[in-house]
C-alpha positions in Angstrom: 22.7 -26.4 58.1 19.2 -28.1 59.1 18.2 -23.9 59.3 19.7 -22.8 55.5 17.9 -25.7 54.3 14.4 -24.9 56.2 14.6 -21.2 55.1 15.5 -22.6 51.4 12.4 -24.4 51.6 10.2 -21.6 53.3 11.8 -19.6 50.3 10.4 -21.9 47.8 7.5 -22.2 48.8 6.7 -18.2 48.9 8.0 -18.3 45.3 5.5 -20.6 44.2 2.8 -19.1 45.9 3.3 -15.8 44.1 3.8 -17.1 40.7 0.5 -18.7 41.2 -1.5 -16.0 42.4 0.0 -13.7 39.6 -1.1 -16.9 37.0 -4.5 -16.4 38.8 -4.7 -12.5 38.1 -3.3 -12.5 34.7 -5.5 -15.3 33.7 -9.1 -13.1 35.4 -7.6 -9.9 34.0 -6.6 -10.6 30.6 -9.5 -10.9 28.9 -11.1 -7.5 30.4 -7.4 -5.7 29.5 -7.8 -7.0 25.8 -11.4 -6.0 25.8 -10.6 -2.7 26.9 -7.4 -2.2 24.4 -9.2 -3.7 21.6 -12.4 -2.7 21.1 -13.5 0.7 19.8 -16.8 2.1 17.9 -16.4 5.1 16.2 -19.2 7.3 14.8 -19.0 9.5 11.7 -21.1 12.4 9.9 -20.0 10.0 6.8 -18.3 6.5 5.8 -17.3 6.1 2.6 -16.9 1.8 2.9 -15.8 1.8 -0.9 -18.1 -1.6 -0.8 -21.3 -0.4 -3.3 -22.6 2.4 -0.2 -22.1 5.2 1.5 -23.3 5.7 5.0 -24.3 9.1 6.1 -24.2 8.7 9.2 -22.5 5.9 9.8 -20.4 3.4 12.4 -17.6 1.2 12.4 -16.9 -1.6 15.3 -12.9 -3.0 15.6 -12.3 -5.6 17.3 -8.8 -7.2 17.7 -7.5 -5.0 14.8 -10.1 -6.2 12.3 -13.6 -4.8 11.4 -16.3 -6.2 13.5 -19.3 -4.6 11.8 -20.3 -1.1 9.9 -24.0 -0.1 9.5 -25.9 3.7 10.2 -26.1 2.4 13.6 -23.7 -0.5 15.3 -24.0 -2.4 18.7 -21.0 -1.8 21.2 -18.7 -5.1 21.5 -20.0 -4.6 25.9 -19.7 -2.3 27.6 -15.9 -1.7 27.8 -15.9 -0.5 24.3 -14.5 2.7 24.0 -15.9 5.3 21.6 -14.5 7.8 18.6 -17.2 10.6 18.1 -15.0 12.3 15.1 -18.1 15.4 15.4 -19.9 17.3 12.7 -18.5 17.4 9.2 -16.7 14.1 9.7 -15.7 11.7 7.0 -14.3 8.5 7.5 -13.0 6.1 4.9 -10.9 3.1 4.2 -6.7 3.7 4.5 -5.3 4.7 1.4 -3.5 2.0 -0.8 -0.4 2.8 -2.6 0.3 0.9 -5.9 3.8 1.3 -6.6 6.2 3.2 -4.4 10.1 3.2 -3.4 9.5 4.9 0.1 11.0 2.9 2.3 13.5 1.3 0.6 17.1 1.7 1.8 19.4 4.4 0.2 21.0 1.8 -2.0 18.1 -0.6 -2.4 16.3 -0.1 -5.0 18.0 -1.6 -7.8 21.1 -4.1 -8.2 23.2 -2.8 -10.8 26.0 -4.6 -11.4 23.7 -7.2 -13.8 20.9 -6.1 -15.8 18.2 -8.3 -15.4 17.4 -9.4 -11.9 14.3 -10.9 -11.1 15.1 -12.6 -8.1 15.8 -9.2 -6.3 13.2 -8.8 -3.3 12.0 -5.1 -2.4 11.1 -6.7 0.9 15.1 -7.4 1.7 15.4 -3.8 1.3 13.0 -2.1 3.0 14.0 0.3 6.5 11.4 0.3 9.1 13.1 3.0 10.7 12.7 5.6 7.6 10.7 8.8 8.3 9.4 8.3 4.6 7.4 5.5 5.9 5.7 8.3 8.4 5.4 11.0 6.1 3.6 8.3 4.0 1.1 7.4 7.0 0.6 10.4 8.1 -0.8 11.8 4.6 -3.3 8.7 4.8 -1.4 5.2 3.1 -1.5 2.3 5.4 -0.9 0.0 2.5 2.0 0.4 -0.4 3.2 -1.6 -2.8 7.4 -1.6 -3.1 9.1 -2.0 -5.8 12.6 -1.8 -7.2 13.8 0.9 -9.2 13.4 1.1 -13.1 17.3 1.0 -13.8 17.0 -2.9 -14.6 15.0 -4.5 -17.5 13.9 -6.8 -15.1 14.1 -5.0 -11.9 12.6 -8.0 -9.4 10.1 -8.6 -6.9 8.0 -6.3 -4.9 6.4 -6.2 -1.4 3.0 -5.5 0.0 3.5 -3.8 3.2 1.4 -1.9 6.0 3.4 1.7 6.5 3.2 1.0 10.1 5.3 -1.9 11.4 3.4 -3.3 14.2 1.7 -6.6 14.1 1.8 -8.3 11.2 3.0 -5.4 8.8 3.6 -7.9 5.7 1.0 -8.8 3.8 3.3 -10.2 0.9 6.6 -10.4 0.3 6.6 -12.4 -3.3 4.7 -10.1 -5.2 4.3 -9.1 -8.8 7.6 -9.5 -11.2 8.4 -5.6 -12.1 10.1 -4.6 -15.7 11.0 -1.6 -17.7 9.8 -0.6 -20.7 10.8 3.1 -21.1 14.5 4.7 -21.2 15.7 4.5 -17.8 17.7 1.5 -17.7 20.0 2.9 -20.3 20.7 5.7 -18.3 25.1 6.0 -17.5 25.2 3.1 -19.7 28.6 3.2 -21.5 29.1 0.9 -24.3 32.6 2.5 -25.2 35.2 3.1 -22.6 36.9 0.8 -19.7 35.4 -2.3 -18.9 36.0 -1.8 -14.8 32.7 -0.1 -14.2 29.6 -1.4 -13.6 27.8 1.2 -16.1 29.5 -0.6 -19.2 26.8 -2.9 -19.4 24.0 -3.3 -21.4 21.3 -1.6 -22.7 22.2 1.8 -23.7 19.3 2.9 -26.0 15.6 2.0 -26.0 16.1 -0.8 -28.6 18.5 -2.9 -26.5 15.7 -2.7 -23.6 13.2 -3.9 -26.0 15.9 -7.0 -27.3 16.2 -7.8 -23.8 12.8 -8.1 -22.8 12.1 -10.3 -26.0 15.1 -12.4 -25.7 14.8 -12.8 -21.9 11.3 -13.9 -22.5 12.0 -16.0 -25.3 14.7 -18.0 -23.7 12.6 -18.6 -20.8 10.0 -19.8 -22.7 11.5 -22.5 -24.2 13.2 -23.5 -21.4 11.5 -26.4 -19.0 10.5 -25.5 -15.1 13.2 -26.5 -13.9 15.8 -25.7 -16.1 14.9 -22.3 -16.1 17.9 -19.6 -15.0 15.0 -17.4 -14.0 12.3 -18.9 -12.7 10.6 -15.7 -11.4 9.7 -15.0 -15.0 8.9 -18.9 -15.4 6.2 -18.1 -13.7 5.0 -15.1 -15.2 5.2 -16.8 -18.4 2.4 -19.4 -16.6 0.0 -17.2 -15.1 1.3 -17.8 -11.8 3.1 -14.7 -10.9 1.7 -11.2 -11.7 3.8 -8.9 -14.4 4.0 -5.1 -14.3 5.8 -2.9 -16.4 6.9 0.1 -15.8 6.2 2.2 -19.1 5.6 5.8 -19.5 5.3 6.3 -23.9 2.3 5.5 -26.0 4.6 3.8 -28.0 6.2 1.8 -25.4 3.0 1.1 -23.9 2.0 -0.6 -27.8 5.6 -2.5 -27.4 4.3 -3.7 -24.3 0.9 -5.0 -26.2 3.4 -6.5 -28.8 5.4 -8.2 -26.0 1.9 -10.0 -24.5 0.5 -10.9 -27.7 4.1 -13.1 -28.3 4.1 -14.5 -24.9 0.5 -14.6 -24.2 0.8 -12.4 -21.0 -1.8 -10.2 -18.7 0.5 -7.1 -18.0 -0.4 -4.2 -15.4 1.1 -1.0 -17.3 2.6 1.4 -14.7 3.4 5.0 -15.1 1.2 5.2 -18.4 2.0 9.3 -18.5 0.3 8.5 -21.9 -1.8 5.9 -21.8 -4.6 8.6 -22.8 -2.8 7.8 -26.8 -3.9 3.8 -26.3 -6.9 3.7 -24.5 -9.1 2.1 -26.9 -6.3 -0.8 -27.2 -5.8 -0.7 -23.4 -9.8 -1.1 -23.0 -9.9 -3.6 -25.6 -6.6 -5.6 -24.0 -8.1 -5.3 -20.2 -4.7 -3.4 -19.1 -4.8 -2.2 -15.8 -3.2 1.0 -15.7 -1.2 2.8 -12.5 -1.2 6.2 -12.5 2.4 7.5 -12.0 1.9 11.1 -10.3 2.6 13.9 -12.9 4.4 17.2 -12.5 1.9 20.4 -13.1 4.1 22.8 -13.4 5.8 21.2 -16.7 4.2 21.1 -20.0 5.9 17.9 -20.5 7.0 14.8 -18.2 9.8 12.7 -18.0 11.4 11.4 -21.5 9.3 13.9 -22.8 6.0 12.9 -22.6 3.0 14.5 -23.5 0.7 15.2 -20.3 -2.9 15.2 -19.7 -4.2 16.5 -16.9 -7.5 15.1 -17.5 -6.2 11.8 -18.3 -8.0 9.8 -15.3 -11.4 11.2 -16.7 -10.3 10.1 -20.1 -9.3 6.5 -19.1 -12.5 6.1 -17.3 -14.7 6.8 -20.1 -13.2 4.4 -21.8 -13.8 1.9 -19.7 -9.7 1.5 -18.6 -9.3 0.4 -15.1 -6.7 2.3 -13.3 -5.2 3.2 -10.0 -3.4 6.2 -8.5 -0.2 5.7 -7.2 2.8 8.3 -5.6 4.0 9.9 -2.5 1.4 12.1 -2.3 -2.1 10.1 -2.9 -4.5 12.2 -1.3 -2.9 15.0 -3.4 -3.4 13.5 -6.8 -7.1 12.1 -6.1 -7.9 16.0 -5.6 -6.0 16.6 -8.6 -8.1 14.2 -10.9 -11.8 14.7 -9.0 -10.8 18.5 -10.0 -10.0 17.7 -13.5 -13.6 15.9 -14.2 -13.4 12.5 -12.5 -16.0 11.4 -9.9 -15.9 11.2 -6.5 -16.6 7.2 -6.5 -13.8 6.5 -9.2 -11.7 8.7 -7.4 -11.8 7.1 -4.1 -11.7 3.9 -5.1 -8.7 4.7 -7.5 -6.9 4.9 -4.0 -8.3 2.5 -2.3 -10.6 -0.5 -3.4 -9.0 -0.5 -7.3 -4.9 -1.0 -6.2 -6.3 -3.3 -3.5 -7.5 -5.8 -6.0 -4.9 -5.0 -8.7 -2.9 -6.1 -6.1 -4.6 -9.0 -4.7 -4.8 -7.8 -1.5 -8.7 -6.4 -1.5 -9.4 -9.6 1.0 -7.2 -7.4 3.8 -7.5 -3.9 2.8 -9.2 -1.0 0.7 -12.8 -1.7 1.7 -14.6 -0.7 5.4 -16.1 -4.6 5.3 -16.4 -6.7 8.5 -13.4 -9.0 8.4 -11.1 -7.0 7.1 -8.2 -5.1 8.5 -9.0 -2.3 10.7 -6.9 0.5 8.3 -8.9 4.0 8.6 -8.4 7.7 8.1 -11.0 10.0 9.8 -11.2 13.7 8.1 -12.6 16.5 9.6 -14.8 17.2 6.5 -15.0 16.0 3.1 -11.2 14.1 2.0 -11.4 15.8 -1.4 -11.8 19.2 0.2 -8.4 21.2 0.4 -9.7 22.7 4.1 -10.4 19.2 4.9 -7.9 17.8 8.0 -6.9 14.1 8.8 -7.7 13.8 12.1 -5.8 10.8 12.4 -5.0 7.6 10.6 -5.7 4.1 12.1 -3.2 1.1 10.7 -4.4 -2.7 12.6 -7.0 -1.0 15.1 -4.1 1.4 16.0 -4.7 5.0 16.2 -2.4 7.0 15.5 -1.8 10.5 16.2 -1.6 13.1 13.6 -1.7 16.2 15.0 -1.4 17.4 18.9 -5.2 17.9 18.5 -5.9 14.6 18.2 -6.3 13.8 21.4 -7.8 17.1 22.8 -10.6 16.2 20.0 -11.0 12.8 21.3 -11.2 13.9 25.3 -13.9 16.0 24.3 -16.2 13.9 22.0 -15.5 10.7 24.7 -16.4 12.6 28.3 -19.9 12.9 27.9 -20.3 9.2 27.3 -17.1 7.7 29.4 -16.8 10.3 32.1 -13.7 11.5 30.9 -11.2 8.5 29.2 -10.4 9.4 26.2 -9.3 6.4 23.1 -5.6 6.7 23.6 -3.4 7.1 20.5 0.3 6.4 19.7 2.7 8.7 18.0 3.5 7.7 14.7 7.8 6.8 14.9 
């Protein structure tokens, strides 16, 4: 007995010996591993910081997932700093920012149908991490997107700022703006006459009932107090405190709209606006952010038959409209426009810096500016160049890989100055 209870001792003892020596070497190591992980300074034939300069050439320091410094020439954190030489040609710029998006969003979770105005329906509740969507999506250059419900409500609900990479901290908010309708799509399967045990005998079921519910809904929460409001999501849009965008594709819709905020004295962000080109003295005049909705060149006309333009960013921006870009495909669309007259500076920042501070957001993302978060997209030559390749895109100091190139690329650029390690990437899930 006296020798189980020696050895339990002698037992105890070497167990608390090792977890103290392990303390010891996590605690010395840690700081050099972290170093090491976190710390990277990449060099670039260009950086487009989408801040008021362009750097040609230029360098960007992240530290801890958040940008340390940029200038034509930037100190190493020490000298465990690992290097990105992206080579000759190389562009790098800020991720891209997507305005207004459903990617991500479950099967089934864009809209709730069974009532027709619900503005206390989160995007964020909805949203599957797991979706390939989200990769496609990252891999084409957005780190940043806006989700939103579906258009098949008048008052759809609430969308979500999130990064298109779930790592970290990959919300950067979940109560966003208040999303409506103002176009024919929540009247589409309506049924006003036939059996009352479906959920598409509801209201509205033309363009004038979407109109009477917006003004009615509005009304009635207007004149209700705080707190005895039945929605107080539009409460608060009614007070400033909530942003309001709606979702309107018709010059004529888009002068309803105008109508709507002259009543209720409110600061819309027009979305879709396939003609806002008609209005855009009025939306100049009104300050009306406009979102871009991406348009379909090989029709003459878009959805709910709408006259396109395919210069329309051009036109917009001589007028003095601010707008932003927003779709699947942003990288795409800003070729699209630059090609169809508007400038390089405009377009960039229409994917970038503008939906960053449209959405409130341009404190974390949209810029290359010390402080912010480390989101990135290095091109092998210029991004609005159809032969131009993204090399890879970074999301929170992460990089990740694009192509099985990436790291062959990276090996080569690094060996001359770190004997060999190259910056090690993950593979986008």
């Amino acid at each position: 007995m006296e020798q189980l209870c020696l050895r339990s001792k002698n037992m105890k003892r070497l167990i608390i010996q090792f977890t103290t020596a392990g303390l010891i070497f996590f605690l010395l190591a840690a700081p050099q591993l972290a170093h090491a992980e976190d710390s990277i300074l990449i060099s670039a034939d260009t950086v487009y910081t989408m801040n008021g300069k362009t750097l040609s050439p230029g360098q960007v320091l992240v530290v801890d997932g958040k940008i340390k410094a940029v200038g034509k020439t930037v100190s190493a954190a020490d000298s465990s700093t690992q290097e990105i030489k992206l080579g000759p040609g190389s562009v790098l710029m800020p991720g891209l920012v997507d305005p207004y998006s459903q990617t991500g969003l479950g099967d089934d979770g864009t809209d709730e149908r069974t009532e027709e105005i619900t503005p206390n329906f989160k995007a964020i509740h909805s949203v599957d991490w797991e979706k390939s969507a989200l990769r496609r999506q990252r891999e084409n250059g957005t780190t940043t997107m806006c989700v939103s419900p579906g258009r098949q409500n008048v008052f759809g609900g609430i969308t979500a700022i999130i990064k298109t990479y779930d790592a970290g901290n990959p919300i950067l908010n979940e109560d966003g703006a208040l999303i409506a309708s103002m176009c024919s799509d929540p009247t589409a399967s309506n049924r006003s006459r036939s059996r009352p045990d479906t959920i598409f005998v509801r209201q509205p079921t033309n363009r004038m009932g979407v109109v009477w519910m917006l003004r009615s809904t509005f009304d009635k929460v207007n004149r209700a107090s705080a707190g005895e409001s039945e929605f107080p999501e539009i409460k608060q849009v009614l007070t400033g405190k909530r942003p309001l965008m709606i979702y309107a594709r018709m010059s004529h819709d888009i002068t309803t709209v105008e109508t709507l905020a002259n009543t209720f004295k409110l600061s819309p962000i027009i979305v879709g606006g396939h003609e806002a080109y008609k209005v855009k003295e009025m939306l100049a005049e009104r300050k009306y952010p406009v979102i871009l909705d991406r348009i379909d060149t090989r029709a003459t006309t878009g959805a709910e038959q709408s006259k396109l333009c395919w210069n329309q960013a051009a036109v917009l921006d001589q007028a003095g409209v601010t707008f932003a870009l927003c779709g699947n495909d942003l990288l795409d669309q800003a070729r699209f426009v630059h090609r169809h007259g508007l400038s390089r500076e405009k377009t960039l920042a229409a994917i970038t810096a503008t939906p960053a501070k449209l959405l409130g957001v341009q404190d974390k993302v949209g810029m290359i500016k010390p402080k912010l978060d480390a989101d990135l997209i290095a091109f092998s030559g210029d991004p609005l160049d159809l032969t131009s390749r993204i090399q890879w895109v970074m999301v929170n100091g992460q990089v990740l890989a694009h192509s099985k190139s990436i790291t062959e690329t990276n090996e080569k650029n690094n060996d001359a100055k770190l004997g060999g390690d190259s910056v090690k990437t993950k593979e986008g899930n």
